[in-house]
N, C-alpha and C positions, 0 to 999 in steps of 0.2 A: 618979225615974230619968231619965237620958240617953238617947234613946232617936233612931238615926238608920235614918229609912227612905229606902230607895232607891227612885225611883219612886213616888213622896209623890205628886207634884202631880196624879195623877190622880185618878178620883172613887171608890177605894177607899183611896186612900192619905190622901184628904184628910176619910175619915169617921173613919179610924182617928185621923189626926192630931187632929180636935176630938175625939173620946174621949178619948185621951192629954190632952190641953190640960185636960180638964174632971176628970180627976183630977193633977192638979198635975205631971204631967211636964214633961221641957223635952225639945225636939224639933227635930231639924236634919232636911233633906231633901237628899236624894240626886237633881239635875235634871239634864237636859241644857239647861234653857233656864233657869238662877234669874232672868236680868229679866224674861220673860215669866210665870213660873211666879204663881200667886195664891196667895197664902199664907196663913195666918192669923198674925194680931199674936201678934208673940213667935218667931214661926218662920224658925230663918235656910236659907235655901236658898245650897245647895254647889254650884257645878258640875261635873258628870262626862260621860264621854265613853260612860259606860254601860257598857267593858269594861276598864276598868284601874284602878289606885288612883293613879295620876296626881291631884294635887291634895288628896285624904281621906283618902288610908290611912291616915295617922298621927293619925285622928281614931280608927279602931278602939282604941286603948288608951285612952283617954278617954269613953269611951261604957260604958252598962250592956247597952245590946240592939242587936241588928241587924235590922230588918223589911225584907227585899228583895220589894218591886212592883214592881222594874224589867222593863221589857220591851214589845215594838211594842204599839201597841192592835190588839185583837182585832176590833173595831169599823169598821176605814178602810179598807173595800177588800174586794174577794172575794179567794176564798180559792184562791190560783192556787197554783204548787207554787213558785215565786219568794217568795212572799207566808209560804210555809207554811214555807219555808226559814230565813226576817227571824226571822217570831216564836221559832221555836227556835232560830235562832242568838242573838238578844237576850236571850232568859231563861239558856242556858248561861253565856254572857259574862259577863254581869251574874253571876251566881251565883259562876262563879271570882272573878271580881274580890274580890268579899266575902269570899267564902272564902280568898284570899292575902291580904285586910288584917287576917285575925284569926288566921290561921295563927299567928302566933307572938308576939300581946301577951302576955307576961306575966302584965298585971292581968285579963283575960277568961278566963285560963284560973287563976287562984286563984280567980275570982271563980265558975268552975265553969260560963263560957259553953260554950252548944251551938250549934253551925251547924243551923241550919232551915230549908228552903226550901221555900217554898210558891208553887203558880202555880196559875190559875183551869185551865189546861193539863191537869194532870196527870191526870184522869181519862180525858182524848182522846190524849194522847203515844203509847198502843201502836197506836194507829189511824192516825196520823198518817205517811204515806210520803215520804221525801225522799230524791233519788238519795244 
């Protein structure tokens, strides 16, 4: 399979990425930074702006899977209401964006693709207050 994740380059996207690699996928990533980004051999890194399909969308018809990890690290910083605002506004963004690049391939939805979004988040979001 084709398989592009968004927010690859970090250290969940980059165990998924060597799983995929070690059963025979081929694997794009979705960066904000591809010349900084560490990649593993084989892997082309995109660059995105993290909220639009500027540059990839039209790599959705061409792809079997979407894995979205986009989103601020959870990790850099306390958690101020500024701070708390980035990451939820990162992971929405990132999510439309993907969601309007497969909106309407053709081959992704014969192919019987589903939108899925998953974030380390989700369990803490109804807790989470933002003006």
């Amino acid at each position: 399979m084709q398989i592009l994740i968004a927010g690859g380059s970090g250290p969940i996207g980059t165990a998924l990425t060597k799983s995929l690699l070690a059963e025979g996928h081929q694997v794009a990533i979705l960066t904000r930074y591809p010349q900084r980004a560490r990649l593993a051999e084989g892997v082309r890194g995109i660059g995105w702006d993290g909220r639009t399909i500027t540059g990839w969308g039209e790599l959705a018809s061409r792809v079997d899977a979407i894995v979205n990890l986009a989103g601020e690290s959870l990790g850099s910083g306390p958690w101020t209401r500024e701070r708390k605002t980035r990451i939820l506004s990162s992971r929405v963004e990132s999510g439309k964006a993907i969601y309007d690049a497969i909106r309407f391939p053709k081959r992704l939805q014969e192919l019987g693709f589903r939108f899925c979004f998953e974030t380390a988040e989700a369990v803490s979001m109804d807790r989470l207050q933002v003006p």
